[in-house]
Every structure is written in structure tokens, then in C-alpha cells.
Backbone as a ProteinNet text record, in pm:
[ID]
protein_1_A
[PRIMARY]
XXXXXXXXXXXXXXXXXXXXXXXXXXXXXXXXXXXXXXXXXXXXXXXXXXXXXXXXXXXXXXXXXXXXXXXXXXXXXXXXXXXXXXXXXXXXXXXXXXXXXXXXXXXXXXXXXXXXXXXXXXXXXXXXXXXXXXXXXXXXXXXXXXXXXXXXXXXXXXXXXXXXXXXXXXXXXXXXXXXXXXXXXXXXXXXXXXXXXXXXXXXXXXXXXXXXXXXXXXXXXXXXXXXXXXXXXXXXXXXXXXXXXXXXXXX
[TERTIARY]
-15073.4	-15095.8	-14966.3	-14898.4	-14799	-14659.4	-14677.8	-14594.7	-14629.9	-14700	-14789	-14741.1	-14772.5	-14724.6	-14582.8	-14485.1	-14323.6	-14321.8	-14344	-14351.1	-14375.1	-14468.1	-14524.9	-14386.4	-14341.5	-14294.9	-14135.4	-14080.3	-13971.9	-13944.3	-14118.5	-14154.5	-14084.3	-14198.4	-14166.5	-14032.1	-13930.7	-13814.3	-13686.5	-13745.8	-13669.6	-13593.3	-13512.3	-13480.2	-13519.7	-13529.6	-13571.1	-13499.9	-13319	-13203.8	-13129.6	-13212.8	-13228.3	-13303.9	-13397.6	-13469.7	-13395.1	-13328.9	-13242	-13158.9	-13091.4	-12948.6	-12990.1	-13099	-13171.6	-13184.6	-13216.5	-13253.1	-13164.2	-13077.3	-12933.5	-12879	-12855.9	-12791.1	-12880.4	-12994.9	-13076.9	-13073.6	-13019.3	-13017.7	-13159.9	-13248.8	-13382.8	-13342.5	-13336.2	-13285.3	-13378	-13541.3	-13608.2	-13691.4	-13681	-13691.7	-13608	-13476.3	-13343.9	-13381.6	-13406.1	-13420.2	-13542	-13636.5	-13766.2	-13723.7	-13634.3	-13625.5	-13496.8	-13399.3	-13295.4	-13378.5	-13418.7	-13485.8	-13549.9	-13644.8	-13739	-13633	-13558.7	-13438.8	-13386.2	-13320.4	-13249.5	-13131.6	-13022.7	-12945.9	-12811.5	-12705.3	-12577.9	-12566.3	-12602.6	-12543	-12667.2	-12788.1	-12926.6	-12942.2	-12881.9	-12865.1	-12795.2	-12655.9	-12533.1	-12604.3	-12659.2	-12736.2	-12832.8	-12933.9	-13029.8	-12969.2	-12827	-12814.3	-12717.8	-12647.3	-12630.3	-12684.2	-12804.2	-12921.1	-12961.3	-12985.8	-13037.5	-12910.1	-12784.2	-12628.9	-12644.8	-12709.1	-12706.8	-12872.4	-12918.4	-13022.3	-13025.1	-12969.4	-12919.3	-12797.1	-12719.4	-12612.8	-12634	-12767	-12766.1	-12889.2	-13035.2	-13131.5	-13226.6	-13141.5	-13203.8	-13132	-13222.3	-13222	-13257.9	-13287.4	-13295.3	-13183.4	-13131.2	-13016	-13094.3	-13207.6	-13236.9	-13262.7	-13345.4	-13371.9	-13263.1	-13163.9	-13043.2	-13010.7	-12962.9	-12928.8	-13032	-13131	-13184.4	-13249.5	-13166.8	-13165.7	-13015.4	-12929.2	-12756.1	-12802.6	-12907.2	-12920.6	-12947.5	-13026.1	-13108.1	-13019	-12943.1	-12818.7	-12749.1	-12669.1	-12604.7	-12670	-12812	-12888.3	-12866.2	-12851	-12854.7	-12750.1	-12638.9	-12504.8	-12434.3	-12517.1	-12484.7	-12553.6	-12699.5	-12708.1	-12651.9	-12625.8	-12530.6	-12434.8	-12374.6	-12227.5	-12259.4	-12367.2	-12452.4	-12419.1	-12438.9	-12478.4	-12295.5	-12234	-12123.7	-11989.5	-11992.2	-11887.4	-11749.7	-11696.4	-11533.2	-11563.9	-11715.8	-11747	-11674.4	-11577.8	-11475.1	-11568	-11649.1	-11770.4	-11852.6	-11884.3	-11996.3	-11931.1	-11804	-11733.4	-11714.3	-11673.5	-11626.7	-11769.8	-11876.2	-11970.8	-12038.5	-12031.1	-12032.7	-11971.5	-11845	-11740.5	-11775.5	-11804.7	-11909.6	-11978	-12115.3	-12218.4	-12170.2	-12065.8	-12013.1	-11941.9	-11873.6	-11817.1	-11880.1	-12017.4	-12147.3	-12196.2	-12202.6	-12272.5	-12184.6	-12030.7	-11919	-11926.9	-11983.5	-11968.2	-12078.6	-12189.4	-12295	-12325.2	-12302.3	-12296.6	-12169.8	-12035.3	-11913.4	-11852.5	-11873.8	-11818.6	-11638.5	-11568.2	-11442.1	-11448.6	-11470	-11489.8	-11536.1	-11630.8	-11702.2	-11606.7	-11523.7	-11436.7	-11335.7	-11262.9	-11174.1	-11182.2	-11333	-11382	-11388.1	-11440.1	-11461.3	-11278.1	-11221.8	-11104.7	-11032.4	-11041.5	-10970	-11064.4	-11161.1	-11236.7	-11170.8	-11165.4	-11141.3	-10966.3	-10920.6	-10766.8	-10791.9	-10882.4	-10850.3	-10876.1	-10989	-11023.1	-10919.1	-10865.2	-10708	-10595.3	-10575.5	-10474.5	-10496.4	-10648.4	-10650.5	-10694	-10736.1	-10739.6	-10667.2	-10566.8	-10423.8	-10469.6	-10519.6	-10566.5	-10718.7	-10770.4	-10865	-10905.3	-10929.5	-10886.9	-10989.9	-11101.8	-11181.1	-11139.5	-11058.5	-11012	-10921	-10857.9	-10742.7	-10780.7	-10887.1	-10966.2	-11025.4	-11116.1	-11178.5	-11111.6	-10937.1	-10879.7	-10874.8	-10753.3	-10736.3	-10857.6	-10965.8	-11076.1	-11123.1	-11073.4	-11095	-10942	-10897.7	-10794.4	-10787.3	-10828.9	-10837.1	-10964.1	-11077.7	-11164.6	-11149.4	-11103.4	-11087	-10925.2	-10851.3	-10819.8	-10856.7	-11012.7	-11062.5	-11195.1	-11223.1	-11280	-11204.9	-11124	-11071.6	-10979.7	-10930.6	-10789.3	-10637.6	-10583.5	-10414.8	-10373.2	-10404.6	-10330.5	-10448	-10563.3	-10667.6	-10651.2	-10685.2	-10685.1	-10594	-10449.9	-10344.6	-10352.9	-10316.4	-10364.4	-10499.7	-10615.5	-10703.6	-10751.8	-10744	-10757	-10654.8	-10533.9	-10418.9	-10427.5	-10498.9	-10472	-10338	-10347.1	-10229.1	-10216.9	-10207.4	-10172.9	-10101.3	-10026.9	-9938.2	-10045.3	-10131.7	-10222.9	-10289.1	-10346.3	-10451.1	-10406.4	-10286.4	-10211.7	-10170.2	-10139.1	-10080.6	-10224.3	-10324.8	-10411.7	-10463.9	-10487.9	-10585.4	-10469.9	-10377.9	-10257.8	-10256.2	-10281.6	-10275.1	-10455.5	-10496.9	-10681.2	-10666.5	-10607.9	-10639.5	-10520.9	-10415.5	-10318.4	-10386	-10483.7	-10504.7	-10653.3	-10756.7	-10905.3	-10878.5	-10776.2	-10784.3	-10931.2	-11002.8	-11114.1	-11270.3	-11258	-11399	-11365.4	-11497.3	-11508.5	-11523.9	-11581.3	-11582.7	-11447.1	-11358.6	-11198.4	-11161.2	-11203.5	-11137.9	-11196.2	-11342.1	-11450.5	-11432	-11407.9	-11397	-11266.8	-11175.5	-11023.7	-11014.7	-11097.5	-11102.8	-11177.9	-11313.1	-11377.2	-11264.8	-11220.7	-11155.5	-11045.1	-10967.3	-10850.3	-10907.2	-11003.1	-11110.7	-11112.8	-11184.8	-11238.3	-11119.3	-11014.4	-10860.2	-10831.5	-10830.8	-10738	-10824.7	-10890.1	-10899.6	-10833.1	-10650.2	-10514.4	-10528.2	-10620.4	-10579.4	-10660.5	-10712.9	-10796.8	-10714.3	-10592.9	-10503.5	-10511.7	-10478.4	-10482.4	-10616.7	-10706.1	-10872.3	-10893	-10836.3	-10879.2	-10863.5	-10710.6	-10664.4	-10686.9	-10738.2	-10798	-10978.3	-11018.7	-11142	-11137.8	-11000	-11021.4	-11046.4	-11149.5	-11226.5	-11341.5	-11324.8	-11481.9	-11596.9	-11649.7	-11794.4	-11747.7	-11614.1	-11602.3	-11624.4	-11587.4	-11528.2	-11674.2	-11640	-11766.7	-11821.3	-12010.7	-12125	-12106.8	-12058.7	-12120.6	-12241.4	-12310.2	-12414.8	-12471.2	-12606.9	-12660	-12576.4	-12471.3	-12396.8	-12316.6	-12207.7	-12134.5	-12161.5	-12283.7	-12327.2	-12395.4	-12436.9	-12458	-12304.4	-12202.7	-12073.6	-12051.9	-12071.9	-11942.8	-12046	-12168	-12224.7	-12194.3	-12175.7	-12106.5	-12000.7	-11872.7	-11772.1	-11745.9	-11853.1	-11868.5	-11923.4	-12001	-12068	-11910.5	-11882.7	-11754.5	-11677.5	-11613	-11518	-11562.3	-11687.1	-11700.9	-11711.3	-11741.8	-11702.2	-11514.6	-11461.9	-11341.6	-11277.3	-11345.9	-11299.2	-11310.2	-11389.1	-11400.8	-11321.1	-11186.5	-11090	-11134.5	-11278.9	-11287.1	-11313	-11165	-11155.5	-11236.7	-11299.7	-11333.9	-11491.4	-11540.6	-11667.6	-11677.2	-11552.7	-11544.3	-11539.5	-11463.7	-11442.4	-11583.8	-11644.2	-11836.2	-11926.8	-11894.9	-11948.4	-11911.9	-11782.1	-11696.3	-11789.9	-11826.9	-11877.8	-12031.1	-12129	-12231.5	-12257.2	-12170.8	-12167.8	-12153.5	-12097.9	-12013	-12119	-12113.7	-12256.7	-12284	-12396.3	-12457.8	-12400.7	-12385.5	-12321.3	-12432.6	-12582.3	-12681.5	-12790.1	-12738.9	-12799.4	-12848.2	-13007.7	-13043.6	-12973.8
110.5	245.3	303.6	208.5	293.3	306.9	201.3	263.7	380.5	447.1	575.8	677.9	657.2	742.2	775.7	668.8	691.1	771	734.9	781.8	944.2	1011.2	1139.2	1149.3	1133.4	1182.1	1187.3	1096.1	1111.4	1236.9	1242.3	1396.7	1518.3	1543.1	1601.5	1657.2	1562.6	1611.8	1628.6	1589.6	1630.1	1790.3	1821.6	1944.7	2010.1	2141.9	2199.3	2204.4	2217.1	2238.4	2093	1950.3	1877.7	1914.4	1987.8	1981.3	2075.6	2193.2	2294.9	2179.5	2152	2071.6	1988.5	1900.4	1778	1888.2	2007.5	2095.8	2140.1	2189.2	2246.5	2145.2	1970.7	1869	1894.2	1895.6	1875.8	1988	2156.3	2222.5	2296	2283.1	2347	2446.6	2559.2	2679.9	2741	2755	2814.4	2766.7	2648.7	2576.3	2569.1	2607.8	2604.6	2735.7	2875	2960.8	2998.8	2898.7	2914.7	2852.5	2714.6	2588.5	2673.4	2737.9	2742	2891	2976.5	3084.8	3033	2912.9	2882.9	2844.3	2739.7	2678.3	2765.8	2906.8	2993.2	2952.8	2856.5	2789.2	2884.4	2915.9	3032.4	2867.5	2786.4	2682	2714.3	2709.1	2685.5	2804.4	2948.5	3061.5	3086	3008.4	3031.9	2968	2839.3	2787.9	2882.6	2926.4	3035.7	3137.2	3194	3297.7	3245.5	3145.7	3067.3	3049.2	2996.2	2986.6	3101.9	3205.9	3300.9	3392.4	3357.6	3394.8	3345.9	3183.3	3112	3134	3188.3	3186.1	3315.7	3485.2	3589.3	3555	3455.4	3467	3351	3276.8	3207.3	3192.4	3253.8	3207.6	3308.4	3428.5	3570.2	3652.6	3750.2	3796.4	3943.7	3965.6	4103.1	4213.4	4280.4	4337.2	4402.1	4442.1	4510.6	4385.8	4289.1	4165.5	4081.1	4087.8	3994.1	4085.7	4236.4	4314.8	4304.8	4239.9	4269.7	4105.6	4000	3877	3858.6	3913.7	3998.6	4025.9	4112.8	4233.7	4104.1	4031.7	3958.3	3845.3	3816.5	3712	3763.9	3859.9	3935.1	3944.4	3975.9	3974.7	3827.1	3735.7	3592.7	3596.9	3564.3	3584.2	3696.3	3821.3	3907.1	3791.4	3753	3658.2	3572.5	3479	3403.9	3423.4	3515	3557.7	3623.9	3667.6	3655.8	3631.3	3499.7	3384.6	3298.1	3285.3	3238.9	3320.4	3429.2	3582.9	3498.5	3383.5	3376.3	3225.6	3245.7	3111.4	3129.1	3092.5	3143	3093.3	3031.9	2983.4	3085.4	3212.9	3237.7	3390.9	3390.1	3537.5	3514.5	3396	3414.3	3467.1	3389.2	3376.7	3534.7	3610.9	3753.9	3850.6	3783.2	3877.1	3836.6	3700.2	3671.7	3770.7	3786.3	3886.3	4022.2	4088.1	4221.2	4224.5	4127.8	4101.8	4124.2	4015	4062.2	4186.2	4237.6	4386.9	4495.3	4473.3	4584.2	4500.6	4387.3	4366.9	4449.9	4398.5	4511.4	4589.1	4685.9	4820.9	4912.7	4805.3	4864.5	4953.2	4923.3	4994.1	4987.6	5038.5	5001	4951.7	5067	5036.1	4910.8	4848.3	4748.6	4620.8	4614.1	4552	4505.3	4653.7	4626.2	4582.9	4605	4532.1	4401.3	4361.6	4191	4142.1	4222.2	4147.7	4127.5	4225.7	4231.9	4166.6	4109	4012.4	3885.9	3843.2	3714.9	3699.4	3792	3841	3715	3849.6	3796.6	3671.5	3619.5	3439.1	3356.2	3411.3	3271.9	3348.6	3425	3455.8	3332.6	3363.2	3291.9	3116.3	3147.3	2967	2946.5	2930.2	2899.9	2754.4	2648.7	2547.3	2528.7	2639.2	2655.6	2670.2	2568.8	2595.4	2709.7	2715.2	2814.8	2951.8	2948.6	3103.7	3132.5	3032.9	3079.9	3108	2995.4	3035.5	3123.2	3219.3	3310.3	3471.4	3436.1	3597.5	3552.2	3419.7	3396.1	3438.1	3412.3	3483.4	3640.8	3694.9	3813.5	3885.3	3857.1	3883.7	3882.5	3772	3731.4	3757.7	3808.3	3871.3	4021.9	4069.1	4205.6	4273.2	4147	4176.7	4164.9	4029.4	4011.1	4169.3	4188.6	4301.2	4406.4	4488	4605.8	4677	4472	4489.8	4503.9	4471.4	4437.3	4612.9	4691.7	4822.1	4890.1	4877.2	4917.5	4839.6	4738.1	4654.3	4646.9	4701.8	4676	4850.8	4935.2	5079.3	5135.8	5060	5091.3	5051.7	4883.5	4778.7	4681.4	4720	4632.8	4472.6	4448.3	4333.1	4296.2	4200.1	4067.1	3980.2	3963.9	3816.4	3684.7	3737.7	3604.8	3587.7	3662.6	3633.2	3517.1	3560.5	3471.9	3297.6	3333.9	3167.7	3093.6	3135.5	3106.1	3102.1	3114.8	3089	3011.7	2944.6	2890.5	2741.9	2774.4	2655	2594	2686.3	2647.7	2552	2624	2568.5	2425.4	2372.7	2294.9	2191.6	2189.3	2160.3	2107.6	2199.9	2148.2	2070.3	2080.9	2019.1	1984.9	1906.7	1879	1802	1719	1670.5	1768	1879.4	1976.8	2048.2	2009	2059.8	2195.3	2262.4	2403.7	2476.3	2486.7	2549.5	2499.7	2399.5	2349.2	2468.1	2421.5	2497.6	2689.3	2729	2871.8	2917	2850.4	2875.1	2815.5	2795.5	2750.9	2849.3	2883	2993.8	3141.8	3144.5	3293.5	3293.4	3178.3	3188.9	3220.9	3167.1	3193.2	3373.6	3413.7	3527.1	3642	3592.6	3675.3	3659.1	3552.9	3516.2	3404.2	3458	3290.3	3220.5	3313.2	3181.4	3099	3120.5	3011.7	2872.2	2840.2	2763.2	2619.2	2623.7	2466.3	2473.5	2510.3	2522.4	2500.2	2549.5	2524.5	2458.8	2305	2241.7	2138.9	2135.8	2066.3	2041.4	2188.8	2200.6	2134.2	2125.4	2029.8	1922.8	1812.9	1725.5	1628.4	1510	1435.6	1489.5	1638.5	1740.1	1638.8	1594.9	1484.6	1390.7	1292.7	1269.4	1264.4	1406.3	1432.5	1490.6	1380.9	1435.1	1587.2	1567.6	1704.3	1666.7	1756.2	1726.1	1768	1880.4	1950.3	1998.7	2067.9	2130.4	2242.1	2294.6	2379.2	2363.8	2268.5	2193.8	2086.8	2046.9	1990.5	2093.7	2215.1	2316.2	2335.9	2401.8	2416.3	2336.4	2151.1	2094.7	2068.3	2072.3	2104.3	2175.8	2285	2417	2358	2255.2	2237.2	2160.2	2053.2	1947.8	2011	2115.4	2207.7	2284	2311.8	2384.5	2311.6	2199.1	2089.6	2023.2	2017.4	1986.5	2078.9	2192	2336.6	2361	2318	2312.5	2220.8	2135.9	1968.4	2018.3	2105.2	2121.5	2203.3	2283.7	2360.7	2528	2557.2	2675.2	2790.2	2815.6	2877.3	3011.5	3082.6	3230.1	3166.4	3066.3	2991.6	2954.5	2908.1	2821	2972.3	3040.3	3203.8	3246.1	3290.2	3299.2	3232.2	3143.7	3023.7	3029	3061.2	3052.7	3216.2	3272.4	3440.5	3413.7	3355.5	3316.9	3246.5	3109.9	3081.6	3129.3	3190.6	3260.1	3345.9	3376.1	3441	3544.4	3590.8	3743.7	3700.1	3597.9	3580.6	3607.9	3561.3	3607.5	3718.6	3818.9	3930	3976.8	4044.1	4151.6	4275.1
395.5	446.9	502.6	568.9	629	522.4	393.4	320.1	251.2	219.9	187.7	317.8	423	484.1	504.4	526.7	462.8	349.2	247.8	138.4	122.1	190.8	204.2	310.8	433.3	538.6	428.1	360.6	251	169.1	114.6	23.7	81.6	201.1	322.9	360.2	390.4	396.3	357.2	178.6	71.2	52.5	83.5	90	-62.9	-85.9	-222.6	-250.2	-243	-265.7	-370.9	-305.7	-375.8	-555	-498.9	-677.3	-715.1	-672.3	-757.8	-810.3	-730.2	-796.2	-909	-884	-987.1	-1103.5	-1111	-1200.9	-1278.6	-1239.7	-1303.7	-1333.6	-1312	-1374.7	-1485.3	-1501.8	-1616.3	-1728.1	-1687.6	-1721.2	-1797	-1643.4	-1658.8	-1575.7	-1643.1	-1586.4	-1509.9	-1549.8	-1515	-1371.1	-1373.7	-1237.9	-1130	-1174.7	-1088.8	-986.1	-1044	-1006.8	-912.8	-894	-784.8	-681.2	-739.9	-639.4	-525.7	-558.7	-540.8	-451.8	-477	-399.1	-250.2	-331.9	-223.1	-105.9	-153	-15.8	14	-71.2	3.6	68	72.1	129.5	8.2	75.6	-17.8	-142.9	-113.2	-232.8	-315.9	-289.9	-418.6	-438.2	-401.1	-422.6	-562.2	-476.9	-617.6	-749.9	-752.1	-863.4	-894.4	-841.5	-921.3	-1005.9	-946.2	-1002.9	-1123.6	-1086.6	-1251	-1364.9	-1334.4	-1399.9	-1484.6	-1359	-1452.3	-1570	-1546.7	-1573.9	-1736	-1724.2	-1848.9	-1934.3	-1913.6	-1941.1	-2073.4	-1948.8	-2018	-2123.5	-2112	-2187.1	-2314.4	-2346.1	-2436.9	-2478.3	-2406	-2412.9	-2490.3	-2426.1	-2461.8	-2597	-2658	-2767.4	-2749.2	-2643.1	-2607	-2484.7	-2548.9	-2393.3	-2278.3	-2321.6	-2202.9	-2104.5	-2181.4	-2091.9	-1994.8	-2095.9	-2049.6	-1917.5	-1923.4	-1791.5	-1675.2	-1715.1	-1635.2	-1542.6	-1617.1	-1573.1	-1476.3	-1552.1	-1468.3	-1340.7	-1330.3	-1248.3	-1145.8	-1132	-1077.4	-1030.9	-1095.7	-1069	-969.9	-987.2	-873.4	-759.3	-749	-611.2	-555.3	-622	-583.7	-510.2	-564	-548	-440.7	-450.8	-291.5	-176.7	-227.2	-77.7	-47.9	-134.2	-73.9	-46.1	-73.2	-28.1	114	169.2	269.8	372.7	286.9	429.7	382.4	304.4	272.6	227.2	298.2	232.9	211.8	247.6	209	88.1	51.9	-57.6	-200.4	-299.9	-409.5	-529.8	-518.4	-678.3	-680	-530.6	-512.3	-521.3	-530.8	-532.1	-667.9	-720.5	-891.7	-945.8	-960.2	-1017.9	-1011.5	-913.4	-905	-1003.2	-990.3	-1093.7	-1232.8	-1239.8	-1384	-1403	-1333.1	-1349.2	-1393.1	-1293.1	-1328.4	-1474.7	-1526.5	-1634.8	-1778.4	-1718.8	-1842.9	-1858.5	-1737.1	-1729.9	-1824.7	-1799.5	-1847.9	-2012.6	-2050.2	-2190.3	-2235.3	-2167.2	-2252.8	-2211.2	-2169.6	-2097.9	-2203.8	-2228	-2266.1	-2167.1	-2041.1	-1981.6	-1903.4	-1924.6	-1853.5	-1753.2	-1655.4	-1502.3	-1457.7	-1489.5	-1470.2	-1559.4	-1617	-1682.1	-1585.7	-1537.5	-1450.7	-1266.4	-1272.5	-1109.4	-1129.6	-1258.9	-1285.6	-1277.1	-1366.4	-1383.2	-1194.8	-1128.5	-975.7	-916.5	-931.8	-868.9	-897.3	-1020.1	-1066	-1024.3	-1022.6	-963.1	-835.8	-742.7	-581.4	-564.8	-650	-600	-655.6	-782.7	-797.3	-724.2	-625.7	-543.3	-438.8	-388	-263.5	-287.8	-380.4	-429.3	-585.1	-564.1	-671.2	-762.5	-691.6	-728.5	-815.7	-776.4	-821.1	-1010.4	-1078.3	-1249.2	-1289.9	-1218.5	-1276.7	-1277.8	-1151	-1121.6	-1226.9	-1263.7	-1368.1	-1541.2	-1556.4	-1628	-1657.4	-1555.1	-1536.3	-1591.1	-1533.6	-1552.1	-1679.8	-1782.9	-1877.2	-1996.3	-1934.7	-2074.3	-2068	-1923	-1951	-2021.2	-2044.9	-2110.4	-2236.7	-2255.5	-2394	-2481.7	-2413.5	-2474.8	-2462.3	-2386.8	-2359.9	-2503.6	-2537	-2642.8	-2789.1	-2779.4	-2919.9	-2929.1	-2810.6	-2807.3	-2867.2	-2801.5	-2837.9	-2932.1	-2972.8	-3033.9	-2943.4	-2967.5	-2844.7	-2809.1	-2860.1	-2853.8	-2799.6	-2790.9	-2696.9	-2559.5	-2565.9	-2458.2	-2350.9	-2446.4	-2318.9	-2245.4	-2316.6	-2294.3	-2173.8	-2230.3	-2138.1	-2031.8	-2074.5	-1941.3	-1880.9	-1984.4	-1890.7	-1941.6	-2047.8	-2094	-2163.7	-2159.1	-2163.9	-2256.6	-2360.3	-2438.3	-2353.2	-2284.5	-2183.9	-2149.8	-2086.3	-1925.9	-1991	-2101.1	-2172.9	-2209.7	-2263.4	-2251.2	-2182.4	-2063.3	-1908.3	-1894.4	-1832	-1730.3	-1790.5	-1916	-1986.6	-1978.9	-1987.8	-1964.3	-1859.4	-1765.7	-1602.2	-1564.2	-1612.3	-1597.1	-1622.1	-1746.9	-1819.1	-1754.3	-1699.3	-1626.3	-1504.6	-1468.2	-1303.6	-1324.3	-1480.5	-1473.4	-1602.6	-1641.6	-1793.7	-1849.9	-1819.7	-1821.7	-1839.4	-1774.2	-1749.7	-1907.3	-1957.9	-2125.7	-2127.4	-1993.9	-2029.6	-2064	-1955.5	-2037.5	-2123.3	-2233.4	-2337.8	-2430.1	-2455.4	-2563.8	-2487	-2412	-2370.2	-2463.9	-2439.1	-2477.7	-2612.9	-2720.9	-2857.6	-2882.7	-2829.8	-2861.2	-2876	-2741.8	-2742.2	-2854.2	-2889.6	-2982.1	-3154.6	-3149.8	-3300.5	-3335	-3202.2	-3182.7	-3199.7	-3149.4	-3158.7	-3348.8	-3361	-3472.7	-3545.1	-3640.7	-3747.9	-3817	-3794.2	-3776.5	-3691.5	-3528.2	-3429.8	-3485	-3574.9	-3604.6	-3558.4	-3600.4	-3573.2	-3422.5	-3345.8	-3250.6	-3159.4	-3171.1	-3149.9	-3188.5	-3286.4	-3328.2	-3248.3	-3155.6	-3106.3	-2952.6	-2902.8	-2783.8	-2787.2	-2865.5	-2892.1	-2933.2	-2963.7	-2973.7	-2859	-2901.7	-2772.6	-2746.7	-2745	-2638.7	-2632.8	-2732.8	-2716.8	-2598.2	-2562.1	-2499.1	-2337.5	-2249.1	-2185.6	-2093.7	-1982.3	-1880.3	-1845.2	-1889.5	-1838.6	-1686.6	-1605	-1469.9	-1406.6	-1519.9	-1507.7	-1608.6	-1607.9	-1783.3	-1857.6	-1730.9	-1812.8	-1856.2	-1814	-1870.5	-2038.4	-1986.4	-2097.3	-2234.6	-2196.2	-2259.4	-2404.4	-2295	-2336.8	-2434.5	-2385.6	-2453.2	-2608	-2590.5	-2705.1	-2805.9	-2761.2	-2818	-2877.3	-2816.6	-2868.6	-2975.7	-2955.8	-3041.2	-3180.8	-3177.8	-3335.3	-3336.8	-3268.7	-3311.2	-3349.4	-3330.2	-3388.3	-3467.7	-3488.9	-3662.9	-3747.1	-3726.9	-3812	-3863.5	-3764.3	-3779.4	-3868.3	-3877.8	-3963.9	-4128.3	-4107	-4287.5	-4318.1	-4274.3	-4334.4	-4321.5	-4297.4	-4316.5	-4195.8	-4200.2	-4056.7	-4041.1	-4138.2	-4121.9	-4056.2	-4124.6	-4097.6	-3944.8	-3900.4	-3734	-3678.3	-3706	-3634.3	-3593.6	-3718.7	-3706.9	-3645.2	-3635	-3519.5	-3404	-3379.2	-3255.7	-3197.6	-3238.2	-3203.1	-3199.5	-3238	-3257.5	-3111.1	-3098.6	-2982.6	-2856.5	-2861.2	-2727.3	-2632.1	-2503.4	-2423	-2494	-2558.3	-2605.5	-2757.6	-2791.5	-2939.4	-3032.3	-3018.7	-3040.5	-3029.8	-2935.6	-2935.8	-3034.3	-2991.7	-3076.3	-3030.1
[MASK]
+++++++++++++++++++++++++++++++++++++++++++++++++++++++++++++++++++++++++++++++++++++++++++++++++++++++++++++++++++++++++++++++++++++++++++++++++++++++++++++++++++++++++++++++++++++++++++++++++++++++++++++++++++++++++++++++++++++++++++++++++++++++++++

């Protein structure tokens, strides 16, 4: 009996923040986002609105839906920033959200708040690989988007920016599969010359530790992408490389 009652009093004071986290290793998105509400804690916050970040950006097939899973992310992410305003996963992950919004929206403005967001968090955390990561793909999509003579003209994009930060990421988290497969994706998307190159930034990817479902999401991604690559046909890995990518599937 009284191991039964331990047992319940254990239940009991399992934090819910525990099952978010257990959730997002598992990359059950849709559980992440109740568990992570219910605790309300700026950490099971930042996970909900991840969740719902990955959900719109790979799960969904509809835009109105996806903006409106965005929309919902950002509310996450204002609270915790809340309760955690100088938190840099919880300020990036914001400028994520705004980022998606200015992709499908097409809006500038909203382009260039994401980009001075992702600015201020690798100012103040230099060490930080995501931050560098973060500007490096807006750069580099903001030129597979518009083209180099749009991009630099309207939003101030960069070709350096894009090779430098993605250099620097990978310099400071060589191991985390996401900046590998992000920065093979974006070089496809520019150029289906970069194919040697993307080939080389995915070699190992199956290797190289999931620390979570999104991570493990990604390096998935990389591993179909590096065998797309193995067969020579770069216009094919390009199409794939765009297929993959967040909203690559949109209706």
C-alpha cells in the first residue's frame, strides 16, 4: 500500500514541463503544445510555440492554417518572453515566427524585423551558433527568394552574410545536424551548381546526434537529401532541397 501511495505522491509532483520536454524529444508536437501551456513555465512556453512553429512549417498544407498556427506561436513566445524578456532561444524563436509570417505574407517589412531580431541576439550572444545561423539563412533565402539584385536592393541581403554565418555556426556546433542540412538546403535553393558542396556539408548527417524531435526531424531531411545527391542529379536534389524546406509543401 504504501508503495502505491509513493507512487501516486511521485505522479503528483511530476512537473508538466517534464511531459512537454518528454514530448518534443519524441517530436509529438501536438502534445508538446497542451503540456507546455498547462505548466506555463517561459521554458514549456518556448517548446509549445516550437511545436506549433514545426507543425505550420512541415505538417500543414494549408497557408491560411499555417498563419494561423505562426499566429499562435508568437503568443507563446510573447509569454514567455514574459516571464523571461532577456531569454535569446525565446527572442530567436520569435524572430523565427516573424520570419515565417514575412515568407508567406511576402511581406518586406516583416522580413526586415526578423532579420534585426536575429541581428540583436548574435550581437549579444556571439557564441551563440544558432544566432549566426539564424541571420546566415535569412540571407541566403532572402537571396534564393528574390534573386541577388532584388534581395540586396530591397532587403540588404548579402551573399558574404550567408557564408560567414553558416561558417561561424558550424565552427562553434559542428555536431548539431540542423546547420548542416539548413545550409545544404539553402545552397541547392541558390544554385543547383552548389550541389558539390551540399554534398559535403551532409556528409555523416545520419551520424550526428537528434537531441530532440526537431533535430531528428531535420537530420532526416538530410539523410533523403544526401542520398538524392549520391546519384549525380543535381536539378533532382535542388527539387528536393525546396520540397523539404518549411512551407516546401504548401498548398
Amino acid at each position: 500500500m504504501k508503495s502505491i501511495v509513493a507512487a501516486l505522491l511521485l505522479t503528483l509532483a511530476t512537473p508538466a514541463f517534464a511531459d512537454a520536454a518528454q514530448s518534443f524529444h519524441d517530436g509529438k508536437w501536438t502534445a508538446v503544445v497542451s503540456q507546455g501551456r498547462q505548466e506555463g513555465t517561459a521554458a514549456s512556453l518556448l517548446l509549445s510555440g516550437r511545436a506549433q512553429l514545426a507543425i505550420a512549417a512541415y505538417d500543414t498544407r494549408d497557408k491560411a492554417k499555417a498563419l494561423e498556427l505562426i499566429g499562435a506561436a508568437e503568443r507563446d513566445f510573447d509569454a514567455a518572453l514574459a516571464k523571461a524578456p532577456t531569454n535569446p532561444e525565446a527572442q530567436l524563436q520569435k524572430a523565427v515566427a516573424i520570419g515565417y509570417r514575412a515568407k508567406l505574407t511576402r511581406s518586406p517589412g516583416l522580413g526586415k524585423d526578423a532579420r534585426k531580431r536575429f541581428e540583436a541576439v548574435r550581437a549579444a550572444h556571439p557564441d551563440m551558433a544558432l544566432g549566426w545561423a539564424a541571420v546566415a539563412g535569412w540571407h541566403g533565402g532572402a537571396i534564393a527568394t528574390l534573386g541577388g539584385f532584388l534581395a540586396s536592393t530591397m532587403m540588404g541581403a548579402k551573399a558574404a552574410e550567408f557564408e560567414k554565418g553558416f561558417a561561424q555556426a558550424l565552427k562553434l556546433d559542428p555536431t548539431t545536424p540542423v546547420h548542416r542540412v539548413f545550409y545544404a538546403m539553402t545552397l541547392l535553393d541558390l544554385d543547383a551548381g552548389n550541389a558539390g558542396k551540399a554534398a559535403t556539408a551532409l556528409q555523416g548527417i545520419g551520424q550526428l546526434p537528434a537531441h530532440d524531435g526537431y533535430d531528428a526531424l531535420v537530420r532526416a531531411q538530410g539523410v533523403q537529401l544526401a542520398a538524392a545527391l549520391k546519384t549525380g542529379d543535381a536539378k533532382a536534389a535542388q527539387a528536393l532541397a525546396r520540397r523539404l524546406q518549411a512551407f516546401g509543401t504548401l498548398g
